[in-house]
C-alpha positions in Angstrom: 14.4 25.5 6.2 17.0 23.2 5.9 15.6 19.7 8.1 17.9 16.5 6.5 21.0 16.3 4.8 23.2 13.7 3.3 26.6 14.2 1.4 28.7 12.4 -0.9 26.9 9.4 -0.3 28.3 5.8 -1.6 27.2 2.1 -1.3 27.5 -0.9 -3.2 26.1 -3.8 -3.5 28.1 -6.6 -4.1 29.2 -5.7 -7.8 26.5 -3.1 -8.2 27.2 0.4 -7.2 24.3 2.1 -5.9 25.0 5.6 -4.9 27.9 7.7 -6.3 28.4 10.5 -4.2 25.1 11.2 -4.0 23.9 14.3 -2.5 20.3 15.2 -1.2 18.7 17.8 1.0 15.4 17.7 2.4 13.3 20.6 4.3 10.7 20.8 6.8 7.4 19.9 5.4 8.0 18.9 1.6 6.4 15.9 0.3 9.4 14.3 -1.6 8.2 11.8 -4.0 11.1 9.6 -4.8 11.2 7.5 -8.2 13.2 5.4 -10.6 13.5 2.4 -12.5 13.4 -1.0 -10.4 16.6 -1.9 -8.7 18.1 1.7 -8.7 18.3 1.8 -4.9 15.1 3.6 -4.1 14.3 1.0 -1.1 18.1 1.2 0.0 18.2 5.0 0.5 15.0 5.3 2.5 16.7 2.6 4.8 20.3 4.8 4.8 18.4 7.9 5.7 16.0 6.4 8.6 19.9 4.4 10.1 18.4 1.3 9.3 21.1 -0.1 6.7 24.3 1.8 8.1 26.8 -0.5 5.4 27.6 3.4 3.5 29.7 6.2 3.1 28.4 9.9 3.8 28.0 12.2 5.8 24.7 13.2 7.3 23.4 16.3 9.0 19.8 16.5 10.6 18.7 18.2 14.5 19.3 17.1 17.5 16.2 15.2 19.2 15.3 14.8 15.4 12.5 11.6 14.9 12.9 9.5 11.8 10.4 6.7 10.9 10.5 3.9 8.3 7.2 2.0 7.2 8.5 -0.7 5.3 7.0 -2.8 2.4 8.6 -5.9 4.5 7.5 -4.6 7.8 9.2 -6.1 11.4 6.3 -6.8 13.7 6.0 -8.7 16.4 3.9 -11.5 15.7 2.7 -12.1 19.9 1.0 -8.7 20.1 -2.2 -7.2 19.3 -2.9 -4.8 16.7 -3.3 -1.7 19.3 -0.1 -2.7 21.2 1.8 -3.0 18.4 1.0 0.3 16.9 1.4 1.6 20.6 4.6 0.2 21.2 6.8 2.9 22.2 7.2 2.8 25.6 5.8 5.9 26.4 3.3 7.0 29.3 0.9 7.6 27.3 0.8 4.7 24.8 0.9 2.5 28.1 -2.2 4.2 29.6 -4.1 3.4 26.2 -2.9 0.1 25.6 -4.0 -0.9 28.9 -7.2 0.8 29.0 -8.0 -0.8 25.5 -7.0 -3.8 26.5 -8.6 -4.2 30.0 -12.1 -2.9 28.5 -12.5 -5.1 25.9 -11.3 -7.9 28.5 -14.5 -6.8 31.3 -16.7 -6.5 28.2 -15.7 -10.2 28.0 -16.0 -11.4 31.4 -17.7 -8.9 33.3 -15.5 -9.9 36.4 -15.5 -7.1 39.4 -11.5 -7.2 39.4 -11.6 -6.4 35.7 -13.8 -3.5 36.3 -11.8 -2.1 39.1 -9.0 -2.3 36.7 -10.7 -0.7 34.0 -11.7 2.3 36.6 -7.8 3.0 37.2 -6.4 2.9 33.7 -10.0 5.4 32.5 -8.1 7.6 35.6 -4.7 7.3 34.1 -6.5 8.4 30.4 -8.1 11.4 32.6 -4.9 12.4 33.9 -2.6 12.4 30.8 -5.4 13.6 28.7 -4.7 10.4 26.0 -8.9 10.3 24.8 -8.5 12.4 22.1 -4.6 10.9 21.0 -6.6 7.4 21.7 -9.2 8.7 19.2 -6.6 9.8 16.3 -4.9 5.8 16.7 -8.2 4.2 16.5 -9.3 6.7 13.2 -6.0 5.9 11.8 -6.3 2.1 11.9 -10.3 2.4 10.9 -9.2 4.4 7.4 -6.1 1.9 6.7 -8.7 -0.9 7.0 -8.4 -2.2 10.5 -10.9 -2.5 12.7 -10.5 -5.6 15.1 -7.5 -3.8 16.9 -7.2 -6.3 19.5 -6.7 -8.8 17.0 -2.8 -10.7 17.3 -0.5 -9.5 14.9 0.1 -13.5 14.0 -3.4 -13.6 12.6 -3.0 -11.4 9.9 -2.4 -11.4 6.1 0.7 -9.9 4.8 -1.5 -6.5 3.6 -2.9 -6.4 6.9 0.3 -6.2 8.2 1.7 -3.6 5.8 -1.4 -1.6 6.7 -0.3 -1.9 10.8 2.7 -1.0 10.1 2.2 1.8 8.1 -0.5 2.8 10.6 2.3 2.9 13.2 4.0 5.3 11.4 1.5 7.6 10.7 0.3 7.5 14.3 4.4 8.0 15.4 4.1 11.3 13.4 8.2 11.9 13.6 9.6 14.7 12.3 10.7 13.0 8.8 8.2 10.1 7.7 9.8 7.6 5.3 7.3 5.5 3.3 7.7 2.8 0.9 4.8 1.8 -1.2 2.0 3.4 1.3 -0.9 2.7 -1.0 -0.2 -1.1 -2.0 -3.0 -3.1 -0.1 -5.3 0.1 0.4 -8.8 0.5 -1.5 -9.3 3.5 -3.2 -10.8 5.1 0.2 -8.3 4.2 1.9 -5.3 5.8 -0.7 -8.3 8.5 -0.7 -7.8 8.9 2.5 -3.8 8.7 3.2 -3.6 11.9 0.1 -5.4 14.0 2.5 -3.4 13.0 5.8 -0.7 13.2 4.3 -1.6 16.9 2.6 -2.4 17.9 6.2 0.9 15.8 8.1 3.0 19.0 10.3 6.3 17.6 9.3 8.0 15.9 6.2 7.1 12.9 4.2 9.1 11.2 1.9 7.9 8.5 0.1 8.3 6.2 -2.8 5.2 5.0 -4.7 3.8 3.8 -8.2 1.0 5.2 -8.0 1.3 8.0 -10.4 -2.6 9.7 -9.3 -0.9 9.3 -5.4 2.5 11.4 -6.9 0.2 13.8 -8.6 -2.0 14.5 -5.6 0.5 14.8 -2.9 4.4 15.4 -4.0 5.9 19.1 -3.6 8.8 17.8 -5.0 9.8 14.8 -7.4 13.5 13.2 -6.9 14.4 10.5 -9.4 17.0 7.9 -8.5 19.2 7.0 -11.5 22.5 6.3 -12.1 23.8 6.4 -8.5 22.8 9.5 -8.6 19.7 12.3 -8.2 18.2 14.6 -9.9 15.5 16.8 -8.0 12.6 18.2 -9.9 10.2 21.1 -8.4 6.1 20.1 -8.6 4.1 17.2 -8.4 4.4 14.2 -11.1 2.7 15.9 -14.1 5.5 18.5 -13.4 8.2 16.3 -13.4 6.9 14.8 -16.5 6.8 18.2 -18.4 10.2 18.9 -17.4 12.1 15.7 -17.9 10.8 15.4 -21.3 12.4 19.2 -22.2 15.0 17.9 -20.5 15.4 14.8 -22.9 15.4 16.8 -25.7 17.8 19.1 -25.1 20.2 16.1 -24.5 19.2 14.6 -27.9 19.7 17.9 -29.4 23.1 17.9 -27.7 23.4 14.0 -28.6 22.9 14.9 -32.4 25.6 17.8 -31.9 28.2 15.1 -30.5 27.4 12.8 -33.0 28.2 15.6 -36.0 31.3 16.7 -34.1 32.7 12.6 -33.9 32.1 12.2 -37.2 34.1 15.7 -38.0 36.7 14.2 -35.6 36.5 10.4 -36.8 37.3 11.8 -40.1 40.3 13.5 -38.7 42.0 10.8 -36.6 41.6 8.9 -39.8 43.8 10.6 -41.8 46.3 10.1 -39.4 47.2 12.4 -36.7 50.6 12.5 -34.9 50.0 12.6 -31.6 53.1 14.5 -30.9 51.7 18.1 -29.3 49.9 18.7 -26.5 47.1 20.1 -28.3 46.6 16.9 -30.7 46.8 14.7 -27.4 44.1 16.6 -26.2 41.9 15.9 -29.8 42.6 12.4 -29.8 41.2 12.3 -25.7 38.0 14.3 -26.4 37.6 12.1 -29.6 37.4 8.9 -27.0 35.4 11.2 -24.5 33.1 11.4 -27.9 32.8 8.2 -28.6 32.5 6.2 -24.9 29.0 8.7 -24.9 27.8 7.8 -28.1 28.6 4.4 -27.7 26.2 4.7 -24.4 23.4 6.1 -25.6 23.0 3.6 -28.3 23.1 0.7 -25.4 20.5 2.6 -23.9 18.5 2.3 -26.4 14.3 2.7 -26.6 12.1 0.8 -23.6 9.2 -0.9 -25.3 7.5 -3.8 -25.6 6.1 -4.8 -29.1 5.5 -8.7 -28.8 2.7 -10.4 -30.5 0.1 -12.7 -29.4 -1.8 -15.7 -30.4 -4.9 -15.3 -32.5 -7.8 -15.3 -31.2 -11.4 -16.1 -32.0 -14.4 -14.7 -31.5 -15.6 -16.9 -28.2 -13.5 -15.7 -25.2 -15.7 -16.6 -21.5 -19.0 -16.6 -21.3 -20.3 -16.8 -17.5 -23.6 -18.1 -16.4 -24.6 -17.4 -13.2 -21.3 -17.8 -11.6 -21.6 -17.4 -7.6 -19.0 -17.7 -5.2 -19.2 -18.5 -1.5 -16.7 -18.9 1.2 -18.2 -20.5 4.3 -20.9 -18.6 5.0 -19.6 -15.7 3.3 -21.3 -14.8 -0.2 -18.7 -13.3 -2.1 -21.0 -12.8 -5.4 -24.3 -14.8 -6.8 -25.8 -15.5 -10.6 -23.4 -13.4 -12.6 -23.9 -13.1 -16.3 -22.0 -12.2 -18.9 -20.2 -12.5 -22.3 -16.7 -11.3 -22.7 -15.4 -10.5 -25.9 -11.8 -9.8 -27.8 -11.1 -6.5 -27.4 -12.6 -6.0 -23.7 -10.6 -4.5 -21.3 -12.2 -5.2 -18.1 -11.0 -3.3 -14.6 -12.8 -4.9 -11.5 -13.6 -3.0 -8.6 -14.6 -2.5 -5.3 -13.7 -2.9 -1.6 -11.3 -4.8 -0.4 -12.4 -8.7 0.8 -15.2 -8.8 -1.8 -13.9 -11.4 -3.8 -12.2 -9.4 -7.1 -9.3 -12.0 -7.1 -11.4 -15.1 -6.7 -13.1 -14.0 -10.1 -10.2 -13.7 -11.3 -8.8 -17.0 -10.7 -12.6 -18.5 -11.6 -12.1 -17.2 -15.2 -8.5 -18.3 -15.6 -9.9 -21.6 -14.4 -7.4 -21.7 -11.1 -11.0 -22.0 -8.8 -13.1 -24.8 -9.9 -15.2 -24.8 -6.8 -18.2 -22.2 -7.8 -21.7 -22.1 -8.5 -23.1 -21.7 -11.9 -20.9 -22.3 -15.5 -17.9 -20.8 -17.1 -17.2 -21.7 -21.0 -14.2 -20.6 -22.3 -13.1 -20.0 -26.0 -11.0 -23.0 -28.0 -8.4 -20.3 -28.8 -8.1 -18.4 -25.3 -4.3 -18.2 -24.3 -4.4 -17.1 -20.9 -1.4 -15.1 -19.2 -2.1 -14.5 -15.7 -0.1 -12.4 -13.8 -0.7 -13.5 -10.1 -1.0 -10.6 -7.2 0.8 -13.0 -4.7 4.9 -13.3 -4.8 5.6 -15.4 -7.8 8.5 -18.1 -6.2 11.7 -17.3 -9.1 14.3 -19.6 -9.5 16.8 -17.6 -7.2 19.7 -19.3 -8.1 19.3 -19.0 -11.3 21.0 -16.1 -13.9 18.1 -13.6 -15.3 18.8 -14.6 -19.1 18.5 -18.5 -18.0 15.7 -18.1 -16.3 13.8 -16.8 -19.4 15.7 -18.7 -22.0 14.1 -21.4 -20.1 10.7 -20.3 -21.8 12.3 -19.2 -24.5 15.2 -18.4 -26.8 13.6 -15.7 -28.8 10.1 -13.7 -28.8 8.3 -12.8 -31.6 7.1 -9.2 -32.3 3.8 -8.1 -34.0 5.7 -7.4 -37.5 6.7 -11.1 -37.2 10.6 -9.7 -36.5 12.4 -12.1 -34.0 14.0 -10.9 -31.4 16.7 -12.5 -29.0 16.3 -12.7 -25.2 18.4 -10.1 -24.8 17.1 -7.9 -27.0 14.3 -8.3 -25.1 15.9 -7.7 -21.5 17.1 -4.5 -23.3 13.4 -3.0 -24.4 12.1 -3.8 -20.9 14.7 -1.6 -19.0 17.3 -5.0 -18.0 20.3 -3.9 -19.9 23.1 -6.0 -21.0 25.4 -5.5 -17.5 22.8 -7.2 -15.6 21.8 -10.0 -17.7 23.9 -12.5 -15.9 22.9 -11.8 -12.3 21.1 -14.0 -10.3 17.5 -13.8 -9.3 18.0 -14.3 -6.1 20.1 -10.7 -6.1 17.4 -8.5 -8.0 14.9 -6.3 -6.1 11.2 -7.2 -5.2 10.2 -5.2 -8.5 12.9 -6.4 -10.9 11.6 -9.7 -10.1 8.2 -9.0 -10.8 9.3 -7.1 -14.1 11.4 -10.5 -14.9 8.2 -12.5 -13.8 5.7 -10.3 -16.6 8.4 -11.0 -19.0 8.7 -14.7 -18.8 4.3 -14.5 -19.3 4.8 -12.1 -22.2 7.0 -14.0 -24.3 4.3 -17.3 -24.9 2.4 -14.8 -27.0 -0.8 -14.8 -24.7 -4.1 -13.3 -26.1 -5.8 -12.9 -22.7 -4.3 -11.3 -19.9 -5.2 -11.7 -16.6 -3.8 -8.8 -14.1 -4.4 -9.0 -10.6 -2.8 -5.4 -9.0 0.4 -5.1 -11.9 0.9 -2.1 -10.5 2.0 -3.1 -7.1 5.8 -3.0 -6.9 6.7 -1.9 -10.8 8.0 1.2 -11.1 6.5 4.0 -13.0 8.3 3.7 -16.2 7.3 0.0 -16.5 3.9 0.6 -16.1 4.4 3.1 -18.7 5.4 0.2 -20.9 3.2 -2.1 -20.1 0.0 0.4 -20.6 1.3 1.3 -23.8 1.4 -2.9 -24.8 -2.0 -2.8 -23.2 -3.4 -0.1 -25.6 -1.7 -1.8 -28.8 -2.7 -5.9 -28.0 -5.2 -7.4 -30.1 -6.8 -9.7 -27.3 -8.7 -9.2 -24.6 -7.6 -7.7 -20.7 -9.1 -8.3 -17.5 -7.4 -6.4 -14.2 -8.0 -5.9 -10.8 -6.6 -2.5 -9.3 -6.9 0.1 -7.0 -4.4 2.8 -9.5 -7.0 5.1 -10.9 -4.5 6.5 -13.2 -3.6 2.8 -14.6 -7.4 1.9 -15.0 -8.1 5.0 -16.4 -5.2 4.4 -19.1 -6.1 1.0 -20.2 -9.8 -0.1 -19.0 -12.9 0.8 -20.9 -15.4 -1.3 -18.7 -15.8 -2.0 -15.2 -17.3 -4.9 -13.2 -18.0 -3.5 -9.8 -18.3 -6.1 -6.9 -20.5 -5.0 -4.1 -23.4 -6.4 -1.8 -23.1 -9.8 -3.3 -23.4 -8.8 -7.0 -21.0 -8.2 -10.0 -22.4 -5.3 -11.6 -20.6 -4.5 -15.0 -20.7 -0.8 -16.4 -19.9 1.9 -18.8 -17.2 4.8 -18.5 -13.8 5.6 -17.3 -12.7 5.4 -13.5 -14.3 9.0 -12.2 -17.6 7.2 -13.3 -17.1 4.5 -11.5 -16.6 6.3 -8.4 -19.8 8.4 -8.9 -21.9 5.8 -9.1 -20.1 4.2 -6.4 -20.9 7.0 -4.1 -24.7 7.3 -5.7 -24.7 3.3 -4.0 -22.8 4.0 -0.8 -25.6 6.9 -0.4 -29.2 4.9 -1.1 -27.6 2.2 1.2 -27.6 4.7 4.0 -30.5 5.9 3.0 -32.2 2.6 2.9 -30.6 1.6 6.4 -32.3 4.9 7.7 -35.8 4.1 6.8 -35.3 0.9 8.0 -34.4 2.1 11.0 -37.1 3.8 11.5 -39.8 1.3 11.3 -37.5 -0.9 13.7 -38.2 2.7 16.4 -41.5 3.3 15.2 -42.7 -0.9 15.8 -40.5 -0.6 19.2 -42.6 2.7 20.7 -41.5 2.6 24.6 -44.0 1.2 27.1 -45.7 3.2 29.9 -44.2 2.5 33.6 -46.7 1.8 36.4 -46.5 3.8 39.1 -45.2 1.8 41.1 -42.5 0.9 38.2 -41.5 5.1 38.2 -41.7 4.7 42.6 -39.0 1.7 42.2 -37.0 3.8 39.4 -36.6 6.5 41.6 -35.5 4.3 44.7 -32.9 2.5 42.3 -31.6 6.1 41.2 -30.5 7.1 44.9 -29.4 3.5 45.9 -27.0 3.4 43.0 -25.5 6.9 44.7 -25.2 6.0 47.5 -23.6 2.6 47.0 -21.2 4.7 44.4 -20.2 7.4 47.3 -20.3 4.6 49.9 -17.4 2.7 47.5 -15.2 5.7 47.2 -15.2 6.3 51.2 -14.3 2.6 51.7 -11.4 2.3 49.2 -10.4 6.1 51.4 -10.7 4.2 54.8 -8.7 1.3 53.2 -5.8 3.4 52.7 -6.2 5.1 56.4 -6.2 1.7 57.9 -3.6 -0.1 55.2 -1.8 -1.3 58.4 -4.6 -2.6 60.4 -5.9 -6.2 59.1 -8.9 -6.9 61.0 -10.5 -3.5 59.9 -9.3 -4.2 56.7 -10.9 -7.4 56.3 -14.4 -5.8 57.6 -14.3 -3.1 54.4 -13.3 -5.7 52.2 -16.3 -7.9 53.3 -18.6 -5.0 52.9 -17.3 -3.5 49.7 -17.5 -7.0 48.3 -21.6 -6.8 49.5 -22.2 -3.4 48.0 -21.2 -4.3 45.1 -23.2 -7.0 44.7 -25.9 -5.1 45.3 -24.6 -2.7 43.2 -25.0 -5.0 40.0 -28.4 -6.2 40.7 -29.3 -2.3 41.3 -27.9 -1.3 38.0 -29.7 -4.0 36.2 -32.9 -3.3 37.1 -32.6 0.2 37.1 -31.0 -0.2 33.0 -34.2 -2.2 32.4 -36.5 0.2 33.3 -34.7 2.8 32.1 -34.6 1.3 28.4 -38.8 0.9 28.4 -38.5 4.4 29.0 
């Protein structure tokens, strides 16, 4: 069924046009996976459908009462509020009532304070009544498998993941009735991307998303929509459908292609000998002749995407660690790791976020000078290191100054020089763009731009800390195939299973302090990852239970049991005693005196209270 629809859409972007009358349709429950080269608009029409950019031209049809959510890769959070208020901030009865209750409990665990208590007692009525402890649970699951487990941290204290995982958090925990993501899986570990395929299988309404991840598109999408030209074009499946079918449908256009290109010639030939355009019907020859040749002439502009640039030679010493540790505070990140790495490596580091993947990184490529142990590093080692942190571009700068400013021409592996804008060609910039400014190019042409200007000083290490965040699927494609063809040596930190398991034969697995390198492609990895996870609990287990077996509970005396049993029925009758006075307070709210005698005694019994319910916790625990 019908949910969403948008009609002859249009929008431009200062001289770019984006969308040309652009039509798209989306129905309850499909999980639309939305894709396209970098700078097509694929940001821009997630905000036109969730009424967050309204500069456009369309017409729209969706429900009444019809909830539309945005989680954006720049998110808008309020920098004042904690984690659980942010994601709860919606105003309604029920995110109040767990806000509060969160809030006031972990306030009383704090100070212990009567008042706080008291307060905590009324908001743990208000979760009763509105029956918010299981929605309280989902919110606290949610944030737990996106990574986030101090929740009453400020928002203001976060890293900028951290805050893309809130805010995607407080999406998912919105569930509206069409969810709009954009890069959901940048800044999750593999559980955590693990985790959103499944929610996101099981979600009751629609998702749709765009993503790089081509294992996430494969797993999840019912449907892929590609972005291109101002326009779509909607394909049935998940990503290895969409695959399968653009690439029949590439070459029925290049059969078509070759059958326009034998008809110009045919034609060519004729408007060469002359024709009188004096009849309608030659008019008409002489038009489709120019219709001919304005698509030819476009397809050859299009041209091939690749990347074939050299690199430097290099020897046969690359790094050779030696106990390399790393500590941050009191932290241990890793201790004494080993190891030789040699030309032709390519290397994919793993393991949870926070366990120090990209401070190896920047060890190696000599950016972090302050660790244990020695690095050596090979006299011909060229390092290109493409950082995982926003690369600052020159935004006033035009894209072919920018990398003429490294360069005036690359070199390819053949030894064939090729112009800069050649090169913008091959890496999917064409020829129309080359003379906009930085400043005016989206997050991922920038970071295509950026991989560019590192490319062209013919490196024979690279150094890849997440490439996949932010660079659209036929990039990547690119870049993996460069990857498979360069002669040196690659060392990458991901969390995209598909890219590692395209270009890394070797994996160095960060985890409990150690670096531990090993053998296979990325579904090893996780096996033995799992194999770890599991003798861990294991171990913790048995080592719990020596701490129960060297803790055996004591025997009470009996007069221990006698002052047990007295502590039991003090405690009830204190508790009944405190409901009847807070009744008798209400009865005589107008009467002062009597009020002031409850208050006194409520104030006694619950001191008593306290001391009761410590000594009766005490015995109960040697029990």
């Amino acid at each position: 069924m019908e949910a969403y629809k948008i009609e002859k859409l249009n929008k431009q972007y200062g001289d770019k046009v984006l969308f040309n009358d652009l039509d798209l349709s989306i129905s309850n429950k499909e999980r639309i996976g939305l894709v396209g080269i970098n700078g097509t608009g694929k940001s821009t029409l997630l905000k036109v459908i969730a009424n967050i950019d309204d500069d456009y031209d369309a017409k729209t049809s969706y429900p009444n009462q019809y909830q539309i959510a945005y989680a954006s890769q720049k998110p808008d959070l309020n920098e004042s509020l904690t984690i659980i208020d942010e994601v709860l901030n919606d105003e309604t009865e029920l995110t109040k009532a767990i806000a509060n209750y969160e809030n006031i409990l972990n306030k009383y665990q704090l100070t212990g304070d009567s008042k706080d208590l008291d307060l905590m007692m009324k908001y743990q009525s208000d979760m009763d009544r509105l029956n918010a402890w299981d929605y309280s649970s989902d919110v606290k699951t949610i944030l737990s498998k996106l990574g986030i487990n101090d929740y009453l941290k400020k928002i203001g204290e976060l890293s900028g993941g951290q805050k893309k995982r809130v805010a995607l958090a407080k999406e998912l925990i919105r569930k509206p009735d069409l969810l709009l993501l954009d890069e959901p899986t940048n800044h999750l570990d593999i559980e955590g991307i693990e985790w959103l395929v499944n929610y996101i299988r099981q979600y009751p309404h629609t998702i749709m998303f765009v993503t790089h991840d081509r294992h996430f598109l494969n797993q999840v999408a019912t449907r892929i929509v590609e972005l291109s030209n101002g326009k779509l074009t909607s394909y049935p499946g998940n990503y290895e459908s969409y695959i399968q079918a653009r690439a029949e449908k590439e070459e029925i256009e290049m059969k078509q292609h070759d059958k326009k290109k034998a008809l110009y010639k045919q034609e060519l030939n004729w408007m060469r000998q002359g024709a009188k355009a004096r009849s309608t019907k030659q008019q008409a020859r002489i038009q489709r002749f120019n219709t001919l040749e304005d698509d030819i002439a476009s397809k050859k502009t299009q041209g091939e995407a690749s990347l074939n640039l050299a690199h430097s030679r290099l020897g046969k010493q690359v790094f050779e660690l030696e106990e390399v540790g790393k500590k941050i505070g009191n932290k241990v990140l890793f201790r004494d790791f080993s190891t030789i790495i040699q030309k032709g490596d390519r290397i994919g580091i793993v393991g949870e976020n926070g366990v120090g993947k990209t401070t190896l990184l920047n060890i190696i490529s000599g950016l972090d000078q302050d660790f244990d142990g020695a690095l050596r590093t090979g006299q011909t080692v060229k390092i290109a290191y493409f950082k995982q942190l926003e690369e600052s571009l020159s935004s006033n700068k035009r894209m072919i100054d920018y990398l003429r400013e490294e360069s005036e021409v690359a070199k390819e592996k053949d030894g064939t020089v090729v112009s800069v804008t050649q090169l913008l060609e091959r890496f999917l910039f064409p020829s129309s763009s080359h003379g906009t400014q930085i400043s005016k190019l989206s997050g991922g042409e920038q970071k295509r731009l950026y991989l560019l200007k590192l490319l062209v000083h013919e490196p024979n290490v690279l150094i890849l800390d997440e490439p996949t965040n932010d660079l659209d699927t036929e990039t990547l494609t690119i870049l993996e195939a460069y990857i498979n063809e360069f002669g040196g040596t690659v060392l990458t930190v991901s969390h995209d299973r598909y890219f590692l398991n395209k270009v890394a034969n070797k994996y160095w697995f960060i985890h409990d302090e150690e670096v531990e390198p090993m053998l296979g492609n990325f579904e090893d990895y996780l096996v033995y990852k799992r194999k770890v996870e599991k003798n861990a609990q294991q171990q913790l287990k048995k080592e719990e239970k020596i701490i129960e077996k060297s803790n055996e509970p004591v025997r009470l005396s009996f007069k221990e049991k006698r002052e047990l049993e007295q502590l039991e029925k003090n405690i009830e009758y204190i508790e009944n005693r405190l409901e009847e006075i807070d009744k008798e307070m209400i009865e005589h709210a107008t009467n002062y005196e009597k009020l002031n005698e409850l208050t006194s005694e409520k104030k006694s019994i619950e001191t008593q209270y306290e001391e009761d319910y410590m000594r009766w916790s005490s015995l109960s625990d040697r029990l």
